[in-house]
C-alpha positions as a printed Julia matrix, in Angstrom:
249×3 Matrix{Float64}:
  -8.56  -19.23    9.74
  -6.93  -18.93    6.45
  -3.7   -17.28    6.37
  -2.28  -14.74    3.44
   1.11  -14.83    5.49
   3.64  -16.52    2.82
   7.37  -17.55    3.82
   9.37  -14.45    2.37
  10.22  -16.49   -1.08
  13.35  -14.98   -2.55
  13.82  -14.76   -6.03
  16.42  -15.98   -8.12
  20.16  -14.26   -7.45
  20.11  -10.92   -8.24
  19.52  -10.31  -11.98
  20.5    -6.49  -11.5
  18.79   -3.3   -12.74
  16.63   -2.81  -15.47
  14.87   -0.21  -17.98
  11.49    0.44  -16.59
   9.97    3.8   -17.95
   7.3     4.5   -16.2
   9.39    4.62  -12.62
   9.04    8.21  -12.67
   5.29    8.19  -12.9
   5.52    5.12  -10.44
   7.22    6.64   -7.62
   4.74    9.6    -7.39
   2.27    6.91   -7.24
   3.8     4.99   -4.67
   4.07    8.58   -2.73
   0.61   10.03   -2.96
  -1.12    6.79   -1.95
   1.91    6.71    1.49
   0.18   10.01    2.18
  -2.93    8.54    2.27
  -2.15    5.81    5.19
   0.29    8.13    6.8
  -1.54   11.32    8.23
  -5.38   11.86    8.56
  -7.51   14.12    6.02
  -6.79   17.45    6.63
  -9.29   20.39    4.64
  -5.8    20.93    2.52
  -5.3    17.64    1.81
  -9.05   16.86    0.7
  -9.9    20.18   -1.3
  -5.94   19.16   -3.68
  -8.23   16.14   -4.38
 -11.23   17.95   -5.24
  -8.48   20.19   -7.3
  -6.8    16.83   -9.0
  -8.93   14.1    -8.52
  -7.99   10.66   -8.24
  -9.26    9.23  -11.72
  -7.31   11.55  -13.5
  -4.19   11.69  -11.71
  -1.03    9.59  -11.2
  -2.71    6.95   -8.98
  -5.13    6.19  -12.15
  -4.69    2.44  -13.44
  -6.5     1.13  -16.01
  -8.13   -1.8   -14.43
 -11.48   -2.82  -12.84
 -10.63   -2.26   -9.53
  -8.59    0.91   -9.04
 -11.01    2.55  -11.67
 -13.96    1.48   -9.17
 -11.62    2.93   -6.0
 -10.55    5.98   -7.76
 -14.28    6.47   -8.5
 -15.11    5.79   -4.98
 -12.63    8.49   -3.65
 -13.52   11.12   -5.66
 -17.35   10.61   -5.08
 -16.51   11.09   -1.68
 -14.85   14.33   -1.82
 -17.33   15.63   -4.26
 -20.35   14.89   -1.76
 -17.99   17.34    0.64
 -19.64   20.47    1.26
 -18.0    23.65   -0.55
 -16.22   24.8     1.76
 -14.33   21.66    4.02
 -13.86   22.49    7.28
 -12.3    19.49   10.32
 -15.82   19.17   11.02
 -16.79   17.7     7.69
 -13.58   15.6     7.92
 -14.44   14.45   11.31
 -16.01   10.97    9.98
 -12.79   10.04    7.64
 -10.37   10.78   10.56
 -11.89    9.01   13.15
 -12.22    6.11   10.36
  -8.16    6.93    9.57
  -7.76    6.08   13.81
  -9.26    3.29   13.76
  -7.03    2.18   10.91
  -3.8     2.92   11.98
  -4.09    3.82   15.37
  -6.82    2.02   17.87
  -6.69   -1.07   15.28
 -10.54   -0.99   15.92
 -10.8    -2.7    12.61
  -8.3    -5.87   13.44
  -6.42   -4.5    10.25
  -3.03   -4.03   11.19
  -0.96   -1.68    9.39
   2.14   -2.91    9.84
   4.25   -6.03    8.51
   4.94   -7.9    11.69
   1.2    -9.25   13.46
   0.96  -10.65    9.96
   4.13  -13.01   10.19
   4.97  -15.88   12.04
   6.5   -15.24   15.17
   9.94  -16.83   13.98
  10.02  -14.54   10.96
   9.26  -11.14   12.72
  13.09  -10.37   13.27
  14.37  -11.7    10.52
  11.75   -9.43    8.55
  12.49   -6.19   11.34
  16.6    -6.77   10.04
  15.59   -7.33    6.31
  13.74   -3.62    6.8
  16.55   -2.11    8.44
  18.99   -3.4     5.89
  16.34   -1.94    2.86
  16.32    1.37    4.91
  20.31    2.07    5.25
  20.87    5.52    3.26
  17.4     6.14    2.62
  16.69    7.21    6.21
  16.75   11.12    6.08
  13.7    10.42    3.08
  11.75    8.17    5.11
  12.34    9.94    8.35
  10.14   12.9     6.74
   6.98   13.97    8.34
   4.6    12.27    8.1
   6.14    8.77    7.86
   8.41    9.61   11.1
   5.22    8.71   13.23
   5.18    5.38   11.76
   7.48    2.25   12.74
   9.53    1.08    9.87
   7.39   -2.1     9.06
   3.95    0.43    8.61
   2.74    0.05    5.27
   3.45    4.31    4.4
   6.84    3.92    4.91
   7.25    0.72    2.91
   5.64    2.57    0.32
   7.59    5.21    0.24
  11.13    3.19    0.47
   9.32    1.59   -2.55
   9.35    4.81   -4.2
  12.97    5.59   -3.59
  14.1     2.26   -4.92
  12.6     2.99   -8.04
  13.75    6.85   -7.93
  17.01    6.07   -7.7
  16.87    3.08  -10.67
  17.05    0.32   -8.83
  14.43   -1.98  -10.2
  15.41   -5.16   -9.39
  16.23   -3.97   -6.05
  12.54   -2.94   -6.12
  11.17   -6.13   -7.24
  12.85   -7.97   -4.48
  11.98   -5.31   -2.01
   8.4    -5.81   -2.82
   8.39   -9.64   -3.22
   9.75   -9.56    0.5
   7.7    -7.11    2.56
   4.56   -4.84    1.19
   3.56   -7.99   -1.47
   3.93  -10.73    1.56
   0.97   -8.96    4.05
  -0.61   -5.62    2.68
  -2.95   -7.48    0.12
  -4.36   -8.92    3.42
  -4.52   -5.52    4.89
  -6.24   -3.83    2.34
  -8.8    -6.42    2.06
  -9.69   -5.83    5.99
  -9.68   -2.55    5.62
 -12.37   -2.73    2.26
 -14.91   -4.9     4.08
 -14.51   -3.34    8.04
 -13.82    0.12    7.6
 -16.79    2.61    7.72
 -15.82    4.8     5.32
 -16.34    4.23    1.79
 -13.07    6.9     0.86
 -10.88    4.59    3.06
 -12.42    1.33    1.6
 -11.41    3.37   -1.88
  -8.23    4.08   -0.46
  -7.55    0.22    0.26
  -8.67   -1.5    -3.18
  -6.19    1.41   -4.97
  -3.59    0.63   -2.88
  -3.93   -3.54   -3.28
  -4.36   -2.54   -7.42
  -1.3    -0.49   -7.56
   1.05   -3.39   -5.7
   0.05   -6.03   -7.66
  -0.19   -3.96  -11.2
   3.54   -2.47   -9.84
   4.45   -6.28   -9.61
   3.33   -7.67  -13.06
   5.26   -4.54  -14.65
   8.55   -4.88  -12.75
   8.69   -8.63  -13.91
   7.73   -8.32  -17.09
  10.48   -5.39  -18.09
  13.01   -7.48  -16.03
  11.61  -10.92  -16.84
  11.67  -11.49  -13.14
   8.36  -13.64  -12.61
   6.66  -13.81   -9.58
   7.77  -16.19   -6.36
   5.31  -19.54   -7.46
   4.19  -19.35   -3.98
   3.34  -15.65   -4.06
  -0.74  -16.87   -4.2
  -1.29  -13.73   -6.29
  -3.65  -15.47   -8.37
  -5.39  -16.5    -5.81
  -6.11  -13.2    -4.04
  -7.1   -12.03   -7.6
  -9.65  -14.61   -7.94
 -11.18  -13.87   -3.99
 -11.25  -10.11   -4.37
 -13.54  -10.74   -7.26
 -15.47  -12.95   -5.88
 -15.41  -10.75   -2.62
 -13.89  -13.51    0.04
 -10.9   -11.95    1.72
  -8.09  -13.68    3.27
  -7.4   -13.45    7.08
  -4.52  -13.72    9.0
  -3.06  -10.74   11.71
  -2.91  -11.24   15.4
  -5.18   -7.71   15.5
  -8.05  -10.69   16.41
């Protein structure tokens, strides 16, 4: 079995904060797409998208694949019938269970199945340590369901980093948790799920990370970890061979 887990690489001593404009734009990003893997579709939530759909909102990127997921999304919700009722939704929230609840897909949304057993406490500490003054935000429904290693919340303290200016705090942050096991995730989730909106949902969220982590280096000239294996993921997500490693099997 090949393994996506990497030893959490840090990067060079802290180079401190840095000018990144878009962080704004970023953060509500980083937000939308936590709601996405925090809390099933709800009518509400679907007919906003029909309202504001995903290709022409703040999750857009302009790159192959999140233009193909965005595309994918908003297909789905326009096949919805007019008026969405939890009926129509049924399918996507039983798909959103077997995500992040039953683990029917072997896709675990959360950090620590995809570590090594050694580094699962020092990664549970590392999280607490990210999380100190930034609980009453990620204590918000929905991420209070969640455990602090699930990818929603990670996404969201993500967001706060970047709220609050702290962009080398946010490169490291991401370097060390969502970068070191949710490409792995999402590429589960693409190729088991049943659902094409939550197989859209995945290849946006992968896109976004990895687009988030070529921007943050380049404005801070903070390059990626030369074991990261970014380019690597790259090239099997084209080629459509995904990495495994989670103790979901």
């Amino acid at each position: 079995m090949e393994s996506t887990v990497l030893q959490a690489a840090a990067l060079p001593p802290c180079h401190g904060d840095f000018p990144f404009p878009a962080s704004r734009d970023t953060a509500e990003a980083l937000r939308r797409l936590a709601l996405f893997h925090a809390a099933e579709p709800t009518p509400a939530f679907l007919e906003e998208l029909r309202r504001k759909p995903v290709g022409r909102s703040a999750l857009a990127l302009d790159r192959d694949d999140a233009i193909q997921a965005a595309a994918l999304i908003d297909e789905v919700v326009s096949d919805l019938p007019d008026r969405i009722t939890r009926r129509s939704v049924a399918p996507l929230c039983a798909d959103f269970a077997a995500i992040h609840r039953t683990l029917e897909h072997a896709a675990c949304p959360t950090e620590a199945p995809w570590l090594d057993e050694r580094a699962r406490a020092d990664s549970a500490a590392s999280l607490r340590r990210w999380r100190c003054g930034l609980e009453a935000e990620l204590r918000r429904p929905p991420l209070d369901q969640w455990p602090d290693d699930h990818l929603a919340p990670q996404l969201a303290l993500l967001a706060a980093l970047l709220d609050q200016g702290r962009t080398g705090d946010a490169t490291r942050f991401l370097d060390r948790h969502p970068l070191s096991w949710a490409p792995g995730f999402c590429s589960r989730v693409a190729t088991r799920c049943r659902e094409p909106f939550y197989a859209g949902v995945a290849i946006l969220t992968n896109a976004h990370l990895d687009d988030l982590r070529d921007r943050l280096g380049a404005a801070g000239g903070l390059p990626r970890p030369s074991d990261d294996g970014a380019d690597i993921r790259r090239r099997r997500w084209t080629e459509g061979r995904f990495p495994r490693a989670c103790t979901c099997d």
